[in-house]
PAZAPA-4460 file (N, C-alpha, C; in steps of 0.05 Angstrom, whole numbers, plus 32768, in hexadecimal, padded with zeros to 4 digits):
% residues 81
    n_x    n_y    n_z   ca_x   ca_y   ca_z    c_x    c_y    c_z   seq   type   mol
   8011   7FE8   8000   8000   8000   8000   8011   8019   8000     1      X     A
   8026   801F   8013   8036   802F   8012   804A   802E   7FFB     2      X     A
   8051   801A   7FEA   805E   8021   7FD0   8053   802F   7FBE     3      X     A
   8036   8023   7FC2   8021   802B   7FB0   8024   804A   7FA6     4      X     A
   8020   8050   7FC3   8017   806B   7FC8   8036   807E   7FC3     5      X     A
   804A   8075   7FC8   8061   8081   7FC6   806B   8084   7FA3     6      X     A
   8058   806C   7F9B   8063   8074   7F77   804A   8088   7F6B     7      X     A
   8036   8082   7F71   8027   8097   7F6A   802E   80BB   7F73     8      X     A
   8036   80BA   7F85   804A   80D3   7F8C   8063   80D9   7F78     9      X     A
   8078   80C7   7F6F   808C   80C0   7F69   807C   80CA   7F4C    10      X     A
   806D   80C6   7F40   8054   80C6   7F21   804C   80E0   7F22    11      X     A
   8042   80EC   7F37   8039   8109   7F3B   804D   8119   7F31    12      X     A
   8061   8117   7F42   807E   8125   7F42   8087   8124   7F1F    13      X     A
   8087   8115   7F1B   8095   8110   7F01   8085   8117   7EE9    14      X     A
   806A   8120   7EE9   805F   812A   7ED5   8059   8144   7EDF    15      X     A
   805F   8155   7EF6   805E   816C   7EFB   8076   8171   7EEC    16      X     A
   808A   816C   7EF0   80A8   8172   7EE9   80AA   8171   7ECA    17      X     A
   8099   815C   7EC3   8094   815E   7EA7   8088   8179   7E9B    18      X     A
   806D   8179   7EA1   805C   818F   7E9C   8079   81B0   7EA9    19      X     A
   8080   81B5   7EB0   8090   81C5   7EBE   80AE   81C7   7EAC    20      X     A
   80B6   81B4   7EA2   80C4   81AD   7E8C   80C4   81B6   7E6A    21      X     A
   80A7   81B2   7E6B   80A4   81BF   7E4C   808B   81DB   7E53    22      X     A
   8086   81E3   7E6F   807D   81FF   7E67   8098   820D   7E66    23      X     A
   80AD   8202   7E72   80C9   8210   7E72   80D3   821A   7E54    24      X     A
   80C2   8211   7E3F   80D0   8217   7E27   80BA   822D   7E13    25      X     A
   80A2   822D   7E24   808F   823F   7E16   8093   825C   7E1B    26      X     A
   8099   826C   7E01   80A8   8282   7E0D   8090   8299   7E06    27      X     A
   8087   82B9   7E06   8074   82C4   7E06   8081   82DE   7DF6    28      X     A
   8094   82D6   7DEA   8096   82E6   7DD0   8081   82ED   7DBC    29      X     A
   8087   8303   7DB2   806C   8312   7DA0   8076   8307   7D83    30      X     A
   8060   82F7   7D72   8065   82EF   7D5E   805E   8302   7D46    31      X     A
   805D   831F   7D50   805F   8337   7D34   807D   8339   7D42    32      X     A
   808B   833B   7D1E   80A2   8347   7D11   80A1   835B   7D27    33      X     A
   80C3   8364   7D27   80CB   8377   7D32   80CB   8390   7D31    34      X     A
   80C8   83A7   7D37   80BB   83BD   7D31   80CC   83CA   7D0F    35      X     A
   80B8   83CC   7D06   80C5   83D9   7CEB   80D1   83C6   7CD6    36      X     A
   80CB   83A7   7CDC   80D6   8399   7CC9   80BB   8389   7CBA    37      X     A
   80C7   8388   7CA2   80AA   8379   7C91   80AE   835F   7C9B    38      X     A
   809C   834E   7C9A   809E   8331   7C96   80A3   831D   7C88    39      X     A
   80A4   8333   7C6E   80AB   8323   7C5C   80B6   8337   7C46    40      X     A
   80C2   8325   7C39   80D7   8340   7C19   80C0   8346   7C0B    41      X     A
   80CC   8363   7C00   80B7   8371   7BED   80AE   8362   7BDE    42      X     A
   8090   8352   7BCF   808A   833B   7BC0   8095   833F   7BA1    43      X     A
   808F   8362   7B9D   809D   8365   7B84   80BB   8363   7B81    44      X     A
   80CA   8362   7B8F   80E0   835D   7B88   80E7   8342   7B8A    45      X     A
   80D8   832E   7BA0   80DD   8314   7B9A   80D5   830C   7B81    46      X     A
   80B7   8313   7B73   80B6   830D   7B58   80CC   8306   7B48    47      X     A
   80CF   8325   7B48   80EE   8334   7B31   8104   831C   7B32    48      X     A
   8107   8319   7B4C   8125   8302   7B52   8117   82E8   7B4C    49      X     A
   8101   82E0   7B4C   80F5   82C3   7B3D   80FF   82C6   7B28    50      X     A
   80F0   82D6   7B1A   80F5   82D8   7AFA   8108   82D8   7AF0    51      X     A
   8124   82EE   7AF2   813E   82E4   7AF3   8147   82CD   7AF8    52      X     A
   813F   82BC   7B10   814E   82A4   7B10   8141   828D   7AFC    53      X     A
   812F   828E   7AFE   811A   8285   7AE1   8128   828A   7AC3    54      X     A
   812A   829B   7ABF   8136   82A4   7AA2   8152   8299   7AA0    55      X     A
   8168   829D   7AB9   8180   8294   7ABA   817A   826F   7AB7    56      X     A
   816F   826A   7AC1   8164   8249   7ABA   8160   8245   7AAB    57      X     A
   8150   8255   7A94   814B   824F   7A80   815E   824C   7A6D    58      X     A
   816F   8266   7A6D   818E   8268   7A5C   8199   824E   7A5C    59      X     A
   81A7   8247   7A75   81AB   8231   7A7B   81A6   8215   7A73    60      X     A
   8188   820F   7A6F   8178   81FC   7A62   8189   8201   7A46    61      X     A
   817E   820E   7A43   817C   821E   7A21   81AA   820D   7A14    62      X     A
   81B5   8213   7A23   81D0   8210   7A20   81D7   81F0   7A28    63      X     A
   81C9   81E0   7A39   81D1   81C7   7A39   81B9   81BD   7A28    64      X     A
   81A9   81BB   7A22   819E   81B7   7A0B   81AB   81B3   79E9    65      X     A
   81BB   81CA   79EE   81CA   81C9   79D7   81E2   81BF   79D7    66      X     A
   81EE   81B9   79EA   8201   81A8   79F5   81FC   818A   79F2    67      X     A
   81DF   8181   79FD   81D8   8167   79F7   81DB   815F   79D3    68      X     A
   81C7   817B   79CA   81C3   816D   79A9   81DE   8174   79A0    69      X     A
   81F9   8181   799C   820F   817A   7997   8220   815D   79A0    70      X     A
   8217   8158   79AE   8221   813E   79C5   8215   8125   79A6    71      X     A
   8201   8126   79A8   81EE   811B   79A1   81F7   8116   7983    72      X     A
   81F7   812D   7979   81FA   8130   7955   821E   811D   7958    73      X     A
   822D   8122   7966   8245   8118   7967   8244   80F6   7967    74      X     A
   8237   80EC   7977   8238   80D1   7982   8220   80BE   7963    75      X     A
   820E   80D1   795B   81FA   80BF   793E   8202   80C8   792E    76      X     A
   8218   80D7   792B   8229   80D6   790C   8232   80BC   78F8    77      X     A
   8224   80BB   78E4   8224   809A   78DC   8243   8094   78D0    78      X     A
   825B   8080   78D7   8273   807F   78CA   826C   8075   78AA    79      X     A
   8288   807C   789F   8283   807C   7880   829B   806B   787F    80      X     A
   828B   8052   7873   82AB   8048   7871   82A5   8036   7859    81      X     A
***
C-alpha cells in the first residue's frame, strides 16, 4: 500500500516536472516583424529577380541543347568507306 502510494507521488512529481519542462520553452514574443521592417521583400522586385533567373535558364537550356545536337550530329555521321 505504501509503495503504492509512494509511486503515484514519484508519477505526480514527474509529470509536473514535465509539464514545467516544456512551459520552460514557450516564450511570449510578439510575432509582428520588428518595428519598421516588412515581412517580406518588395513582391515586385522578387518578380523582376524570378524572371531573370528564368530567362538565365533559359539561355542556358537554349546552349546545352545545342551542345547535345552537335554531340549528336558527331556520333550519326554515317562512315564512308
Amino acid at each position: 500500500m505504501r509503495a503504492a502510494q509512494s509511486q503515484r507521488w514519484m508519477m505526480l512529481l514527474a509529470a509536473n516536472a514535465l509539464i514545467v519542462g516544456v512551459l520552460g520553452f514557450y516564450s511570449t514574443s510578439p510575432a509582428a516583424p520588428q518595428a519598421g521592417q516588412p515581412p517580406f521583400n518588395n513582391s515586385v522586385e522578387q518578380r523582376e529577380s524570378q524572371l531573370r533567373e528564368l530567362r538565365e535558364i533559359k539561355e542556358l537550356l537554349k546552349e546545352q541543347n545545342a551542345l547535345l545536337k552537335a554531340g549528336a550530329d558527331k556520333l550519326n555521321v554515317p562512315a564512308n568507306r
